[in-house]
Every structure is written in C-alpha cells, then in structure tokens.
LODRENLUM-120529 format. One record per residue (C-alpha): residue in one letter; y, z, x. Coordinates in steps of 0.2 Angstrom, whole numbers, plus 5000, padded with zeros to 4 digits. Example, Ala and Ser with C-alpha at 12.3 -4.5 7.8 and 13.67 -1.06 7.14 Angstrom:
2
a497850395062
s499550365068
# end
This chain:
710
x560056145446
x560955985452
x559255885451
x558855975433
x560455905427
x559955705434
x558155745426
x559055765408
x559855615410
x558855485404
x558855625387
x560655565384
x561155475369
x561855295380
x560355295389
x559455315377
x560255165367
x560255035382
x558355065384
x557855045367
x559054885369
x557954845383
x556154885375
x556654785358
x556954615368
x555354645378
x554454685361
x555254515352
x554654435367
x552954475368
x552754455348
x552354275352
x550754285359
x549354225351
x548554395345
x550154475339
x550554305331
x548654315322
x548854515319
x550354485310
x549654365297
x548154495296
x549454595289
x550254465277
x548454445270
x548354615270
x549854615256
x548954515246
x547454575244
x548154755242
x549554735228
x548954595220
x550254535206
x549254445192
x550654495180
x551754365189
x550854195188
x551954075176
x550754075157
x551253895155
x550253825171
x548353825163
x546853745171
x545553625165
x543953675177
x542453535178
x541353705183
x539353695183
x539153725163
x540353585162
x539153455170
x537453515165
x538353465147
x538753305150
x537153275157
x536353335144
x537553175136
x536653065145
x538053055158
x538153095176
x539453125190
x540653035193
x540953045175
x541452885166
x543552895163
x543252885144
x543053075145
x544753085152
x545552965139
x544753075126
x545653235133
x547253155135
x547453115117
x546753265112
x548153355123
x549353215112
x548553295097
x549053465100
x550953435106
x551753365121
x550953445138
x552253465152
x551353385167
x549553345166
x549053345185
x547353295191
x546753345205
x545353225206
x545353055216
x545152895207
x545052795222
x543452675214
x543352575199
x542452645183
x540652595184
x540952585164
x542252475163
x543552605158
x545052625168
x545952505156
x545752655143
x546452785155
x547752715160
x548352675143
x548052895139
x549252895156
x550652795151
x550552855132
x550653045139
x551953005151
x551853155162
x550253135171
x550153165190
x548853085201
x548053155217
x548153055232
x547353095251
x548153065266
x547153015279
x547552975298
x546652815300
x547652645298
x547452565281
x548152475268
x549552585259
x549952495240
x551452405238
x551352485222
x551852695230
x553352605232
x554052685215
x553152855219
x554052875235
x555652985236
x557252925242
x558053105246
x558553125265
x557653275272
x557553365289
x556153315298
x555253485298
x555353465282
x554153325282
x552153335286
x551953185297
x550553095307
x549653015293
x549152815296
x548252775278
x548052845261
x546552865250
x547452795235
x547152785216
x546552625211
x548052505206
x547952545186
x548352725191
x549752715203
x550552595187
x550552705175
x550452895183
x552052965182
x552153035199
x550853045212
x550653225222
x549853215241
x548253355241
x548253385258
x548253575266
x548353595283
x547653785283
x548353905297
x547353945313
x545854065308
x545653925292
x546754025280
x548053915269
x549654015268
x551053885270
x551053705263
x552053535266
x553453515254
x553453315258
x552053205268
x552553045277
x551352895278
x552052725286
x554052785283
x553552845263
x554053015257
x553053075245
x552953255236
x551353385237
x550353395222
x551353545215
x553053485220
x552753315210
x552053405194
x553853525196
x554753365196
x553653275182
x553853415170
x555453465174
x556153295174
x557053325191
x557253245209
x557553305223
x559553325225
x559753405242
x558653515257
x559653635267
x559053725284
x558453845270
x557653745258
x557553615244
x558753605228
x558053515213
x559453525200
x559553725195
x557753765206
x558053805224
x556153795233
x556553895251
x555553845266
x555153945282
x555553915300
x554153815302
x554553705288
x553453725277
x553453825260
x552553985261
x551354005245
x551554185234
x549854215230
x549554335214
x547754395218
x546054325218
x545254125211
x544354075198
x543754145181
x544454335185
x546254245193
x548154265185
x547854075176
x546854045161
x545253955163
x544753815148
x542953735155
x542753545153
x541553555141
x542353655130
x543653515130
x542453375129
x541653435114
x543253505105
x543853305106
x542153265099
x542353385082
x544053305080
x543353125077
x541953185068
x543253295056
x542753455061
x543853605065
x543953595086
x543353725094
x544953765107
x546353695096
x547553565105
x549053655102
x548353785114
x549153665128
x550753625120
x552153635133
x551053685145
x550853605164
x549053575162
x547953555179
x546153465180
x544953505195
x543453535199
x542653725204
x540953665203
x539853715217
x539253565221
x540953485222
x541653565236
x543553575232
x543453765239
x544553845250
x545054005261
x546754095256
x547454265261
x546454335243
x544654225244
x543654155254
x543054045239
x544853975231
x544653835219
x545953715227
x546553675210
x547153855207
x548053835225
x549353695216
x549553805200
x550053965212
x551253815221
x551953765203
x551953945195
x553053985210
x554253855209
x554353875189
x554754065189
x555654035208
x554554185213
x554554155231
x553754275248
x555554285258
x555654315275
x556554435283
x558054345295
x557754355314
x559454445316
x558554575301
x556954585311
x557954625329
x558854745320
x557554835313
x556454835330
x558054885338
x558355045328
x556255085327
x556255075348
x558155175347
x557155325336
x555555315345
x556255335361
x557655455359
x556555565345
x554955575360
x555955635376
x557255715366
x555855855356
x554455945363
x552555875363
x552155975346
x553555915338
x553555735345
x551855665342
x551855705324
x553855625323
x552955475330
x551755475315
x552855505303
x554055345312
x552355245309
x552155305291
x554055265288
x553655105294
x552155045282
x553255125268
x554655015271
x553454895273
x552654895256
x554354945249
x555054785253
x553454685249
x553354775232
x555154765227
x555654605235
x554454525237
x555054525255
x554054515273
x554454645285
x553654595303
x552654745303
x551654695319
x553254665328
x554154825321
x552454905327
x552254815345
x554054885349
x553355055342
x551755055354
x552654995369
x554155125364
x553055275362
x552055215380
x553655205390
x554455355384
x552755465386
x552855395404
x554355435407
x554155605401
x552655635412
x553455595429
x555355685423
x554555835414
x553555855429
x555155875440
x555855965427
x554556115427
x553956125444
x555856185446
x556156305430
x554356355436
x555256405452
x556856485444
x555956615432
x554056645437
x555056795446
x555756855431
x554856825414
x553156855408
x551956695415
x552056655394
x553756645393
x553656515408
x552156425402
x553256395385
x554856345394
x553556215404
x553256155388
x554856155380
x556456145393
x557456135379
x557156315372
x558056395389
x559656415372
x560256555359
x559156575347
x557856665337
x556256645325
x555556775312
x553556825320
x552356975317
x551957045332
x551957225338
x553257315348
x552757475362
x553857565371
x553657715385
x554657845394
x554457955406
x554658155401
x555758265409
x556358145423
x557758195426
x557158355434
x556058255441
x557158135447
x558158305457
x556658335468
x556458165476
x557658065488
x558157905481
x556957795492
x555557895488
x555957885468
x556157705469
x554557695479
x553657775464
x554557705448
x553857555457
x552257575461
x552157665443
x552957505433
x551857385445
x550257475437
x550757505419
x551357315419
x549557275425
x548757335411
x549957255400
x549657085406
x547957105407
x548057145387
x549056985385
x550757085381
x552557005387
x553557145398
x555057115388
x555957235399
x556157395409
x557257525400
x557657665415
x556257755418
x555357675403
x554557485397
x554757385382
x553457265379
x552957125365
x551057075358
x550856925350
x552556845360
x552956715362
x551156665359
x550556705343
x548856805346
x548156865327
x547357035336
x549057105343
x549257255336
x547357295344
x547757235362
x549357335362
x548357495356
x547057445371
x548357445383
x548957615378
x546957675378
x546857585397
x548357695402
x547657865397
x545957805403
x546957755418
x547957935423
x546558045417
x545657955433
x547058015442
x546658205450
x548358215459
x549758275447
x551158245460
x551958095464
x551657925456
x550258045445
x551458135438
x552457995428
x550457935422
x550258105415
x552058135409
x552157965398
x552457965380
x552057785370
x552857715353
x551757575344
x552457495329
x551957325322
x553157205307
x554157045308
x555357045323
x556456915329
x556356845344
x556956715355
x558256705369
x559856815365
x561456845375
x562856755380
x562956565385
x562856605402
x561756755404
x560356795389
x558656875390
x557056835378
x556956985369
x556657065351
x557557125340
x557357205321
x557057375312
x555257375317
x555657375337
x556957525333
x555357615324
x554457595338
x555757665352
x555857805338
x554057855338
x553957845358
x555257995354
x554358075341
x552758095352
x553958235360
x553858335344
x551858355345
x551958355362
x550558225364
x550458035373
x550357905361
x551257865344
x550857725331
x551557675314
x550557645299
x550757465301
x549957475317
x548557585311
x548257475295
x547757325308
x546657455321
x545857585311
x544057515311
x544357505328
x545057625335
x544857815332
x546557885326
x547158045320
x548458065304
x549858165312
x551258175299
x552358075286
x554058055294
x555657995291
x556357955306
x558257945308
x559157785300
x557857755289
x557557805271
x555957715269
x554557855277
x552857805287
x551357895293
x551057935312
x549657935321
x548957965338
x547757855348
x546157965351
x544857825357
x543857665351
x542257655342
x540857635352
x541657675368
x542357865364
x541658025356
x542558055339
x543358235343
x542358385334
x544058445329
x544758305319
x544258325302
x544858505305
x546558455309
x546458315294
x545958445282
x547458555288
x548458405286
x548058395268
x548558585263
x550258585273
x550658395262
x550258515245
x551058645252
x549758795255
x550358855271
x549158995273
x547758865272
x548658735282
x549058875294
x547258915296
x546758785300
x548158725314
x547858915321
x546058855324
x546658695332
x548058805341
x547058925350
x545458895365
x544658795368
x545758635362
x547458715362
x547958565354
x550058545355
x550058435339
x549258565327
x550358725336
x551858605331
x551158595314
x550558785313
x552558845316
x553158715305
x552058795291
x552558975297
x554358935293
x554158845277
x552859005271
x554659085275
x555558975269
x555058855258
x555858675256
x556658635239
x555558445231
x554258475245
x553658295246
x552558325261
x553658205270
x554758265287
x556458235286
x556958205306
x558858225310
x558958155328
x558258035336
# end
C-alpha cells in the first residue's frame, strides 16, 4: 500500500500547482514559433470576420470612391485617367458650398504636373479649404526629399519603435501641393506575414523627418491637434490617447467587410462631379453639399483597374482608402483592439494548465475528458466575452497550446501511474469482489470511499431449508466441505448471468443484477440464474450431500431502485445494497417456505420477465413491515425452452375464486391441484387456507394476505 500511497502523489494539490507552473512556462515558450505565432492571428481574423461591428464606425468619416461608373462618366466627358485637377477644384468648392468639411484627405498621388495646366487651380481649392491632407509614398530608393516637407514634419520626440524606418526617398506631391496641403499623411502599409494588414506605423522616417500615416495627419488636421507626448503605451494628442502594441505599431479595429456594403458611406465621383455641374448651371444638386458638412471626407479610388486593393482580416479585396477611414474612425471614437498584458496572458495560461492538470488526474476517464471539453468551451467563451465586451484580445492559441500540452502530460502521466495503481488494487481485491467491481475500481481508484448512488437493479437472495438439522448430522469439515462446493457452484451460475455475489449470508447468497454495471435486461438474467439452478439440481440423482442443499433451496427475486455503493466504516466497508426493495426480496426467499416451493418473484420482477418466462400468480401478500401489497409468483420455465404446465390455468382459475371469495370453488380447484399426480404444495397451501376461511371468514376480504412474521 506504501507504493499506492507514492502513486497518488503526483494527485496532490502542491504538485499539482508546481507542474502547471512548469507546463505554463513551457507553453509561453513554445508560443513563439512560427505556426503558433501565424495560428494566433488566424484567430484574431477570426474575430473579425465573426462579430463584425458595423454599428461602431465613426458616421462623420465618409468617402468619395472614383469606382468604375465614375470613370466611364467622365469619359463619356471627353476626359480620361488621370483626370484633369479642375474636377478636384470643382469638388472642393462644392464641399465649401455645403459647410466646412473637417479634413479632406486624398488618397491619391499628385506626384506629376497637370497635363491641363491646372494645378494652380487646386491648390488655390486647397488653401481656401484649409484642411486638406495629401498622400505621399515612401519609397527606399535615395531621392531628392523637398525642402518644402520641412513644415509637414513633426517635431514631437518618439521612441524609436514608434517610428517605421528604412525609407531612403519619397514619391512626393508636386511643390504647389506640399504649399498649400494642410498636412501630408505617409500611405504606406507594411501587411503582416501571410500579406494581411492588421497593424500600421504611427510615424515614418525618411532622411531624420517624422511624418504622420495618412490617418493620424487627417486626426491631427481635423482635430486641430499635435502630437504632445508617446509613452511605452502609446500617443497622447491633447484629450485622444492612440495606444500602440508591443511591436510598435497601432493595431487597426476593423468593423467588418470593404466597399459598397462596409460601416462608411459611399458617395461615387460621378455623382459629385455632376452635383457641382447642376450648381453652376442653377439647378437643384443631386447630393446636396451640406451632406459633408463637419465631416472628415476621404478621396480614393476602388476602381478595378486602379489597383489601390488590399487583404485585411475581413477581405481579401479592401479599398485601401476605407483602411484610413477604419484608422481615423478609431482614433475619433478611441475604439481601439486592446491587448491583454503579458502578466494577464501568463496568469491566465498559468490557471488553464493549474485546471487541466489537476481536473484530468484528479477525476475518473468519463468524467475527465468531458471536464477537458468543457475547459476548451470555457476558454472560446471567455474568449469572445472579452472580444465582445472589450474589445479585448485573449491569446487564445496560447491559452490553448498550454491546454493541449497540459491535457498530453497529464494523460501520460496517468497511463504509467494508473497503470501501477491497478495492477496493485487488482492484486488486493480480485480475491474478494466480483471481477465488476474490480474492473470499476481499475477504472476509478478513487471510488475505494463511503458512498452510495440510487440504480434499478434487481436483488436475489437464497437459503438453505432445514440446515440446522442438517448441519447436526455432518462433522464440521465435512459441512464446510459441502457449503463450499455448493456456494462454488451456485456463484458459477451467477457470474455466468452477469450478477455481482454481493455476499454470503450463512448458509445462504445475496447477489445484485444490473451492479455496478448497468445491464437494462437484469431482472431476466437474475430469473435465468434461478431457472440454471433448478435446471441444475434436478440433474442431480443423489439427494445426499452437496445434492441435498440444490434441492433444499429456496430463491427471493425482487427488482426497484436500490442504493448502492461502498458502506461501512472508514476503515472496513463492503459494496453492498441497500433499500426496501432488497428487504422485499430476502422476505420473498422466506415466503417460498409458505408454499413450500423453490423460487419467489415480486411483481416488479414479473412486470419486466413475463413474455419471457412462464410464471405462475401465487398470491397478493403483505409481507411484514410493509403496508403496500405485491403479487408473488413462481418461476415455472422460459418460452420456447419449457413446456407450460397442463395445471396452470387450473390453479390461476382457483386463484381467482379464493381472491372473490368462493372457497368451495377455490377449494376445488387447489383439491385438484392437491391430490396425484401433481401434488402441488402451493395449491394444498392454498386449499387449507380456503378451508379455514369457509370456516371462518375474514372481515373486508380483500383478497390480499396479511403476513405476521417474517
């Protein structure tokens, strides 16, 4: 038992927490490879794409789209791509018209002069306006960067990881642009490994000059704000805090798939163009300017042909313009993806690999592999929970690494301990309990405690009549010698019909169907043994000896709910039953004294055998202790195997007069049954019962036999 005791050990509650301590450090170690790393911002995308959240996106960030139909019109104008910049002067002052836009942020390059001569007019609309942003590329080449950025760079000091470096040159707008933009926002997105974009730069630096991404610089334009300070955490512009993750970079909210069916509101080109051309003819506009009053107003393209398309965790075809109005629309209503800290994340795995480890070798297999499912499930939900409330990502791959190496350790361990475990309880009771009862403490060590459960089963009990004269005639070797050659064969049959030897009463056996294992035909295989037995001792042509205990045994059936389970004291107990049902049966064993014949079942029992085996009604008892009365009845044989006796219909029918009390016809009967050639005990039972009552008859005759012992 010493080694027993060393096998539990590793079940104990502070080895239990040292090796989840243990399995969460290997399990935040191994989350930096490559696949887990790639899994895990599968299962950020998956967030996205499963809740997505149009309702958040910021109303006031709108877009301007030069889509397809937009550029078969202005063909149809007379005008081809690039388009001359008088369409754009035209849309700023119809913006002007309507109110005061917040930012106007195009994300198109002007990088050449207008073949039409017209940039002069732009960049008048730009510095009437006042708030227009202007795209610019970075590029890593060498060239010549303006002296002009000079007023669009930002002064602020930031970390270094703040700041997207290794740029060389600048695709830049052409001098009257960089005069009079307000600000100039840097377009480059560096998408993740697998070509998604889920993180962006806050600030790009080309030849020492800090300049804003597109979105950040239509924040500051709009909002009239600079850059006052960046923590470890994050930026701080005035009242706006912008956080940044561990990478530096700001990790993009997205609200659900591009374009037409997206959170922003679409106004084509066209519709735009030819609203400004029914101003200056007089006519009512088709989309009236004040439509875009106070708004932050972004101009891109989504055209085909165009190419400004991109991959993000909700498309695989994203306008890239809408990418800066999820940026801005963050930043506006500071709706932001928050990380969970490290010291969060470690805790979390910490107390997954804790409940995984301890909940596996601490409950049995049926219990623990659905614990581990429901730790899983617990783990999505907390998951989403978090995502849907917070806004807040869990590392569910990690949580679910530490999970997987958890569950494989533990399940390990439990092989090569729990093997130990049961070769020695194995060992210890095979020599006392039923090879079910074993089988379930292999499977369950943990059950060898006090306790009990509600199960059907049925209960049979035996004894030996008139073994105490018996007993007087033999010397005690010899009696011990046949009690045990008589219980070896009687237990036999039992096992042989799956029932449990619960134990041996004297000269008599309890035994259990449908314990511990549940087996839905118990009542049946108990009824079989009984059957095997009298099959059994009528072979037998020797009454003396082991022969007379075969012929000389009386068997009680009954089935109902019992409980059962390991009873006794803490250091002695025995897997037994208990319940009125196992009382009824030890009573009916008794009763089969009465009628003087073998086998006794309830009417529980019968209810579940009848079409099965042949029975024969005895009587309506109430036994002794109990007000409630039950029908009896004998085990004659089983359909299809055994004749159905002439005689019982005779005795059924006499049955039926004694219960309505005519005894002279009840009486006639049980004489028949009485006499040659069947000299049936039971009926000459019933034939003096009905003699006395024609005597003396019983006051509210019920039919019903009111036993007074036991």
């Amino acid at each position: 038992m010493k080694r027993l005791r060393l096998a539990k050990l590793y079940k104990t509650l502070p080895v239990a927490a040292l090796v989840a301590v243990l399995l969460a450090l290997v399990s935040w170690w191994v989350q930096g490879l490559p696949i887990l790393r790639d899994l895990e911002r599968r299962a950020e995308d998956l967030r996205f794409q499963l809740f997505p959240a149009s309702a958040r996106a910021d109303t006031n960030v709108v877009l301007v789209a030069i889509d397809d139909g937009s550029l078969a019109y202005v063909s149809r104008l007379g005008a081809s791509w690039p388009w001359p910049r008088g369409f754009y002067e035209g849309m700023l002052s119809y913006f002007a018209a309507g109110g005061a836009p917040r930012a106007v942020l195009f994300d198109l390059q002007f990088t050449g002069e207008d073949f039409f001569m017209e940039d002069d007019i732009l960049a008048g609309a730009m510095r009437a306006n006042g708030h227009v942003v202007q795209a610019m590329q970075l590029v890593p080449d060498s060239t010549n960067v303006p002296d002009r950025l000079e007023r669009h760079t930002l002064t602020a000091a930031c970390a270094p990881r703040f700041v997207e470096a290794g740029f060389a040159g600048v695709l830049s707008p052409i001098p009257h642009y960089l005069d009079a933009a307000a600000q100039v926002g840097v377009i480059n997105v560096r998408p993740d490994a697998d070509g998604v974009i889920r993180r962006i730069p806050l600030f790009y630096d080309v030849q020492g000059r800090m300049l804003p991404q597109m979105g950040l610089a239509g924040l500051m334009t709009g909002e009239n704000l600079g850059v006052d300070a960046a923590d470890r955490e994050g930026v701080r512009l005035d009242s706006l805090f912008i956080p940044v993750g561990a990478d530096g970079r700001f990790r993009v909210n997205w609200y659900g798939a591009g374009a037409l069916d997206g959170p922003f509101s679409y106004y084509p080109m066209r519709d735009i163009i030819l609203s400004v051309h029914q101003m200056a003819t007089g006519r009512e506009p088709a989309l009236p300017p004040s439509l875009f009053d106070g708004k932050y107003i972004i101009v891109g393209a989504i055209a085909g042909g165009l190419l400004d398309l991109k991959t993000t965790p909700t498309d695989r075809i994203f306008p890239g313009m809408e990418i800066w109005a999820t940026v801005l629309s963050n930043y506006l209503r500071q709706d932001f993806v928050r990380e969970a800290p490290s010291w969060v994340s470690l805790l979390l795995l910490l107390g997954v690999c804790f409940v995984v480890y301890y909940g596996s070798v601490r409950l049995p297999l049926n219990w623990s592999l659905p614990g581990a499912a429901l730790v899983l499930v617990l783990l999505v939900a907390a998951a989403v929970t978090a995502w849907l409330r917070w806004r807040l990502l869990l590392p569910i791959m990690t949580l679910g690494t530490g999970f997987v190496i958890t569950w494989l350790f533990s399940a390990t361990l439990n092989y090569m301990m729990e093997g130990r475990a049961k070769n020695q309880i194995r060992h210890i009771f095979t020599r006392y309990n039923h090879p079910d009862v074993v089988a379930q403490l292999m499977e369950d060590p943990e059950s060898v405690e006090m306790g009990g459960e509600e199960a059907e089963a049925t209960v049979l009990f035996t004894d030996i009549a008139d073994f105490t004269p018996f007993a007087e005639t033999k010397r005690p070797r010899e009696l011990v010698h046949l009690l045990n050659q008589y219980f070896t064969e009687f237990t036999e049959i039992l096992f042989a019909h799956q029932g449990m030897l619960d134990k041996f009463t004297g000269d008599g056996v309890m035994a259990l169907f449908g314990v511990p294992l549940a087996t839905p035909d118990h009542a049946l295989l108990a009824c079989r043994a009984a059957l095997e037995h009298q099959r059994f001792h009528r072979a037998l042509t020797d009454e003396t000896g082991a022969a007379y205990f075969h012929t000389h045994t009386r068997v009680g059936i009954n089935t109902g709910v019992i409980i059962v389970g390991n009873i006794g004291s803490v250091k002695r107990m025995d897997y037994t039953a208990i319940g009125d049902p196992v009382n009824l049966a030890a009573r009916l064993e008794g009763v089969g004294k009465i009628y003087g014949i073998g086998t006794v079942i309830s009417e529980s029992t019968w209810a579940q055998v009848n079409e099965v085996i042949i029975c024969r009604e005895l009587d309506t008892l109430r036994v002794k202790g109990k007000d409630t009365p039950t029908r009896i009845f004998e085990i004659i044989g089983e359909h299809g195997v055994d004749d159905k006796p002439a005689w019982l219909e005779t005795y059924h029918e006499g049955l039926a007069l004694y219960r309505a009390g005519d005894w002279a016809g009840a009486m006639a009967r049980f004489a028949e049954l009485a006499a040659p050639p069947w000299s049936d005990p039971a009926a000459e039972e019933m034939l003096d019962r009905c003699h006395r009552f024609r005597h003396n008859p019983p006051q509210d005759w019920d039919g019903i036999l009111t036993l007074e012992r036991k």
